[in-house]
Every structure is written in C-alpha cells, then in structure tokens.
Phi, psi and omega in degrees: 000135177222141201249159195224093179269004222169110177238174182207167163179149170202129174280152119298179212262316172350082179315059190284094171265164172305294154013283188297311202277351185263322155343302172292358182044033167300341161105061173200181192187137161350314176284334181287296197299304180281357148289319181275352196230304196074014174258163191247304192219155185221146132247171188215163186279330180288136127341130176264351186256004166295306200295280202338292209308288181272354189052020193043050198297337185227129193266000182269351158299312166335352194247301136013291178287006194249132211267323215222100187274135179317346170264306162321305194282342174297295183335285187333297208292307182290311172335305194331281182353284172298337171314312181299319201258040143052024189225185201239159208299313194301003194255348180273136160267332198220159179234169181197105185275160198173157176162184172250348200203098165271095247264020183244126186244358171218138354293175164303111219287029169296301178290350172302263167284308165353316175261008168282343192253351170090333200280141175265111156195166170286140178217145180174133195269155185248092200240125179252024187043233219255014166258018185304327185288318155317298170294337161235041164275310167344263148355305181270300218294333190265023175219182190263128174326313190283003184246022194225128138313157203283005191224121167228155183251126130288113168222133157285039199272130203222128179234067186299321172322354200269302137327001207254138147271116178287014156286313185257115187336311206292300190263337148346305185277003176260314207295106148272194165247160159168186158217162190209158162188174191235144169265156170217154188215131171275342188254308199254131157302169167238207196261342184216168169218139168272112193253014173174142175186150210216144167244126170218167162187166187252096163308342192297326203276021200280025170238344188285018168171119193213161179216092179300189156285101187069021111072075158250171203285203208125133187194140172295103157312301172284349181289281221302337184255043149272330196269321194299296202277336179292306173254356143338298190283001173260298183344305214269296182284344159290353183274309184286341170305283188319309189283050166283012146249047202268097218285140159328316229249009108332340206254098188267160175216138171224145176201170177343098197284061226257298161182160197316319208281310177317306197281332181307303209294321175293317177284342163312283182319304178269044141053032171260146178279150172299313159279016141272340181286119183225137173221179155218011185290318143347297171264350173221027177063218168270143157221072180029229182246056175261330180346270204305319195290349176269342160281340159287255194358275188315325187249047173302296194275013178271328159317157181219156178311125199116309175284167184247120180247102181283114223247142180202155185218162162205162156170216204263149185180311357289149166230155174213159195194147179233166181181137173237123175259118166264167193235146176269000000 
C-alpha cells in the first residue's frame, strides 16, 4: 500500500505558441497542429530566440541556452510538494529521480536535485522514459515498508525541448518541458492511497522512440500513436473492471499527455465523460512523463473524498504503467 501526501509540478514560463511554430516556416500553421494534435502552447527550457536563431540544430549546444537545469526544475516541482503534504524537506529519506533527457548521466540527476533541495539522503535515478513515474511507484509498491523511510520523494523533471529538432514538424509541435513530483509514505497515511499499480513492457518495440545521446528526438508515429491508444484503452478498462463498485461519475481518468486527439479517442472508446477527463496537454504540450502527475498536481485540490483517479502513462521502451489513486 502506498500513501500520497503531497504533488508538486512546474512549467517554465518560456512560450512555444502555434504562432511561434508558424514563424519558423516548418510547413506547418496553427490549423494544422490543433486538427492533429490538439495542442495549443508548449513550454521550454530554451531560449526562444536560440530555437529562432538555430533550430536547435546541434543539441549538444543546446546546454548553453536552457533558461532551467533539470534539477532546478525538479526543485520547484518538489518545494509544491512538500507544502502540500504539510511536512519539512528533512523529514524525506529517500529521493527517486526519472525522466526521458537527462542532463546528467553521471551523478545520477537524482542526486542532482537532492542537493538543489539541501536534502543528505539516498538518491538515485529510475528512468523508464515517459513512465518513470510509474515505475517508480512500482518500485516502492515492491519493497518492504518497514525497510523505506517514513518519506520518499518522487521527481520527474523533463526537458525534451532539448532534443528537438525545429526542423522538423512532427516533433516540433509535441514536446514541451515541466516537471512533477510526489512525497509517498508506505507507513503513514495521507490524503490518497494508490491502491494498485503495474509496469509493464515490449522491448520488441525499443526503436519505436528514441532520443540517442547528444541526439534529436525520433519515434514512429504512426506504430506509438496506435500502440497508445490500444493500450490506454485496456488499462483504462481493466482498471474499471476491478473498481466496478466505484459510482462512474467518481471514477476519474488522466493518462498519458501525448496530445489531445489521442487522449479523445481513448475517452470515445471507454465511455468517460468529459468532466471526468483532466489533461494539460493542450497548454503545455507532451512533457513526458511529468505529463499525468503534473495534471494530478493541478486539479490536487479539486478531488474530493471518494473519487477514484486512474492515472496511465505509456511510452518507449515500449512500457506502459497504471495506478488507481483514492482520495480519502
């Protein structure tokens, strides 16, 4: 059993509007992007006049230009956190760092933000690309309570824009940046308990979506966003199959921020009402897997005792992870 005292998330203020993406002359235009996508605005870590001036053409320059270090932005997303979940940064023992782009690969950027946070604790990152977060719910869900500290920290920070080539449309118009994170306590209740959760993955698909080292992003589109939606949609219904005494209009869904049209098609197929549906993919584009837990962050104080939020990520690897959160 794992208890949820505490989410956090942070954008930079930095703006990729459709606009800005028509600028660049990339063959793409406002009308394009929201029919296919349905995103509206992204943020980024970049310079917007670096992406003008370079398209980012060489990402390893790219660490020159980012306004945000993946550990600043982890900070932030963790500061929320502890606030919420009312306890002071010394009371976390352990920290567990994830992401897709890392800007570190040795230390671990865990250790990273840990000392952006003051905190002397084990750290160390579990990165499942856009399901780190997931995974490492797993994780602590795998270990013995009594051998954890009464406080673990989850952070996320994803700086994809870092990667992107601004040449190319396809990945120009998804990536955003944010960051997200959580206290989890295996011993003391909170305010929600994850009352199940699963990791899984298809190594056959480990080509479909890759961001090499130093890099730009690439992924078969049309294969991730099939793959996406197909197992969204089993998650999602195999989550409500167990909770089948859940009242429907309790039964919340966030998933995976891949872009809007995607997240449609899954709520079309499963029958969720729309005010059950909570995203951000719209104003800040995909930001891996800070996505689902930065949209749990944002509507944090809007649950109410009772609902149930079933929360699913997918991405590459391929991995995909579930989790149904009640709130008490």
């Amino acid at each position: 059993m794992l208890y949820l005292h505490g989410v956090g998330h942070f954008h930079p203020e930095n703006q990729i509007t459709n606009a800005f993406l028509e600028e660049l002359e990339i063959g793409t235009d406002d009308a394009w992007i929201v029919q296919r996508t349905g995103i509206h605005c992204r943020r980024t870590v970049l310079s917007l006049d670096y992406i003008r001036r370079t398209r980012n053409s060489d990402v390893r320059a790219a660490a020159e230009a980012t306004q945000y270090s993946n550990a600043e932005l982890g900070q932030r997303a963790a500061e929320l956190a502890l606030q919420r979940a009312g306890i002071d940064r010394r009371e976390i023992g352990m920290l567990i760092g994830g992401g897709s782009v890392p800007e570190t690969v040795t230390p671990a950027e865990a250790c990273n933000i840990a000392a952006a946070l003051d905190l002397d604790v084990p750290a160390f990152d579990l990165r499942s690309a856009c399901t780190s977060f997931g995974a490492a719910l797993m994780l602590l869900s795998k270990m013995q309570p009594d051998a954890l500290p009464e406080y673990v920290m989850i952070v996320v920070p994803e700086t994809v824009t870092r990667s992107v080539d601004y040449r190319d449309r396809r990945a120009a118009v998804i990536w955003g940046d944010g960051a997200a994170a959580a206290v989890i306590s295996t011993r003391t209740p909170g305010r929600a308990t994850i009352t199940c959760n699963t990791l899984a993955s298809n190594p056959r698909g480990h080509e479909k979506v890759v961001v090499p080292w130093a890099g730009h992003f690439n992924q078969d589109g049309p294969a991730v966003q099939s793959f996406a939606i197909k197992t969204t949609v089993a998650l999602y219904r195999g989550l409500r199959r167990q909770h089948g005494d859940v009242d429907a209009r309790r039964f919340h869904f966030v998933g995976h921020q891949a872009n809007l049209r995607m997240l449609q098609s899954v709520c079309k197929l499963c029958d969720i009402d729309a005010d059950r549906h909570h995203h951000n993919v719209r104003e800040y584009g995909n930001t891996a897997s800070a996505g689902a837990p930065s949209v749990l962050s944002a509507q944090w104080d809007s649950f109410q005792a009772g609902d149930h939020l079933a929360m699913i990520g997918v991405g590459s690897g391929l991995t995909w992870t579930d989790a149904v959160i009640a709130f008490r």
